[in-house]
C-alpha positions in Angstrom: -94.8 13.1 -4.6 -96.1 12.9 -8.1 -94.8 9.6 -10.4 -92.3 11.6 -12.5 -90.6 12.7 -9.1 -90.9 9.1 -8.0 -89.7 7.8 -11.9 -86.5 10.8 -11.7 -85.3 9.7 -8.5 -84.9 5.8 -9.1 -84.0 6.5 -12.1 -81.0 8.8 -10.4 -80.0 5.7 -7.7 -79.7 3.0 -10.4 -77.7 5.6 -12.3 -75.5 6.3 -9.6 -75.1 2.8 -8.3 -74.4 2.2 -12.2 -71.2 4.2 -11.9 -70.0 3.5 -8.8 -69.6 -0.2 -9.7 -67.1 1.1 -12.6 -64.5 2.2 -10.5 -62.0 0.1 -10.5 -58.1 0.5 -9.4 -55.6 -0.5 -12.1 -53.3 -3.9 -11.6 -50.8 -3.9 -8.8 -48.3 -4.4 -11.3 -48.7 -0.6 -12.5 -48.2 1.1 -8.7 -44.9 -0.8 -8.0 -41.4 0.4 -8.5 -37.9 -1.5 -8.9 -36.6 -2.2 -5.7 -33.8 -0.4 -6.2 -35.6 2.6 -7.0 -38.3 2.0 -4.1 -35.3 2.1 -1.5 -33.7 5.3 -3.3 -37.2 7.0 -2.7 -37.5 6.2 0.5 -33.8 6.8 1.7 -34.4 10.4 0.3 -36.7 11.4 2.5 -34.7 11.5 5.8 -31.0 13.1 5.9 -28.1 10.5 5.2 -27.2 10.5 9.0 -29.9 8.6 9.9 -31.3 7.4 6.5 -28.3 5.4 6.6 -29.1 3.5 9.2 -32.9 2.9 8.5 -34.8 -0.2 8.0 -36.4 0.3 4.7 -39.9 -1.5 3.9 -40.4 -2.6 0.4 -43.9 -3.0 -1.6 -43.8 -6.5 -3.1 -46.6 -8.4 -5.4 -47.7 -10.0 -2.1 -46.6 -8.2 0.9 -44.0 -5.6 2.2 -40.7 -6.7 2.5 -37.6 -5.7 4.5 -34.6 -4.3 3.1 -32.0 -4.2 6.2 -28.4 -2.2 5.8 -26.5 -4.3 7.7 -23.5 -2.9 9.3 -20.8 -4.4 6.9 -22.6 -1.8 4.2 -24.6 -4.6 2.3 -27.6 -4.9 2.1 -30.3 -7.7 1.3 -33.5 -8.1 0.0 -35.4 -11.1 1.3 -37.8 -13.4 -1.2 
């Protein structure tokens, strides 16, 4: 291998290890939804008959969360 080969192709891994080390994923804060609006989603994906009746899983800042219809027709969202 002659040294410009040897020169290109370090010169191509430090470039690419460059621009992987820019991607980053934007704040938390700009992938989550209202509650509200995250259980509507989600009870829209299954038929009323048995969305109804679902325990729904909420994305919070920390940690999923449990949104549980209780039978009375209320429903709670826990801190």
């Amino acid at each position: 291998m002659t040294l410009a080969r040897v020169c290109i192709l370090l010169a191509s891994v430090f470039a690419l290890a460059a621009a992987a080390g820019n991607d980053t994923m934007a704040p938390l804060s700009k992938y989550l939804m209202s509650p509200q609006a995250e259980v509507a989603l989600a009870r829209s994906a299954a038929p009323a008959s048995i969305s109804k009746h679902a325990t729904v899983m909420i994305l919070g800042t920390q940690r999923f969360s449990k949104l549980i219809r209780r039978s009375t027709g209320t429903s709670a969202v826990p801190d």
